[in-house]
C-alpha positions in Angstrom: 15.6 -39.4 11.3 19.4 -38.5 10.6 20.6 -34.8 10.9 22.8 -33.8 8.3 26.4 -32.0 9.5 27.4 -28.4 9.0 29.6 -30.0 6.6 27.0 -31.3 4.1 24.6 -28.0 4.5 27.3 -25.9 3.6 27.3 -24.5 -0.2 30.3 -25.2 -2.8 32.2 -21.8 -4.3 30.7 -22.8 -7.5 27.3 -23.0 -6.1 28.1 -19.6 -4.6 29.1 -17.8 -7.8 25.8 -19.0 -9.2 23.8 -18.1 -7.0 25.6 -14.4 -6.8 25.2 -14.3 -10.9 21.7 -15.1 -10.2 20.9 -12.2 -7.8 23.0 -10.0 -10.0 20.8 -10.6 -13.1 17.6 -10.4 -11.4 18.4 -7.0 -10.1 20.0 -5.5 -13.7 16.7 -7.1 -15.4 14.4 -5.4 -12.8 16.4 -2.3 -13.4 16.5 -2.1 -16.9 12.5 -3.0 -16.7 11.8 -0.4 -14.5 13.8 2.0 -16.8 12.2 1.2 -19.8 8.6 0.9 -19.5 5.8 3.5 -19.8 2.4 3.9 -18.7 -0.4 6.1 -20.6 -3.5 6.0 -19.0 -7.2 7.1 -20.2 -7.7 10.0 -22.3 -4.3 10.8 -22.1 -1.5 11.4 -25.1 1.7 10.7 -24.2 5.3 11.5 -26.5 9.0 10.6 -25.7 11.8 12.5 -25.7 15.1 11.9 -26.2 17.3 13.7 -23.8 20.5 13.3 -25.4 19.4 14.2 -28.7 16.3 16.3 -28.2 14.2 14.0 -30.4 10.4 13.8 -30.1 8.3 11.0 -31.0 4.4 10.2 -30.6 2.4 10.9 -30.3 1.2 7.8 -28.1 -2.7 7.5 -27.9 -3.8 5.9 -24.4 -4.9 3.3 -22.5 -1.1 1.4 -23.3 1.5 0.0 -21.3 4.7 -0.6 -22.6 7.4 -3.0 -21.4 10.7 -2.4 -22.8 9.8 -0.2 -25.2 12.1 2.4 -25.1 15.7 3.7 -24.4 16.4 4.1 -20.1 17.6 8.1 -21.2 14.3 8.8 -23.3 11.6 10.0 -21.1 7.9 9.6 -21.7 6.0 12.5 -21.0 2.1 12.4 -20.7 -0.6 14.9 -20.8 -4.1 15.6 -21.1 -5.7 16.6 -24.4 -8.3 19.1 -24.0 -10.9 20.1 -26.6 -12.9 23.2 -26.6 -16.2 23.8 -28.2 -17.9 26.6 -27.3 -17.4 29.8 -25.8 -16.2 31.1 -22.4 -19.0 33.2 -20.2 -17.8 36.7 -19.4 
């Protein structure tokens, strides 16, 4: 069995840079992921709102899950829809 030097282990600068782009994109994809996907769960309504602009726009009928589906500065706000058939006891 040979061993192999420190010499041959040892990474070029080009294999380097790669492997730095590499990390870099992995993080700015898991970013921009994070940033842009929603979650509405069960008997819930969701709409999202621009907060630049003020824009509203849904509403969004759950169970959905959506992965890059909207702008990182538009935030998705969910809430419970309640219905209400009869009367209130005094």
């Amino acid at each position: 069995m040979s061993r192999r030097t420190e010499e041959e282990l040892r990474l070029s600068a080009r294999g380097i840079g790669i492997l730095i782009f590499l990390v870099i994109t992995l993080i700015a994809v898991a970013i921009i992921g994070v940033t842009t996907t929603y979650s509405i769960g069960i008997s819930e309504v969701g709409i999202l709102v621009n907060t630049y602009s003020g824009e509203v726009s849904g509403p969004i009928a759950g169970p959905t899950t959506q992965f890059f589906a909207k702008a990182p500065w538009t935030s998705s706000t969910r809430t419970m829809p309640s219905i209400f058939t009869g009367n209130i006891p005094l």
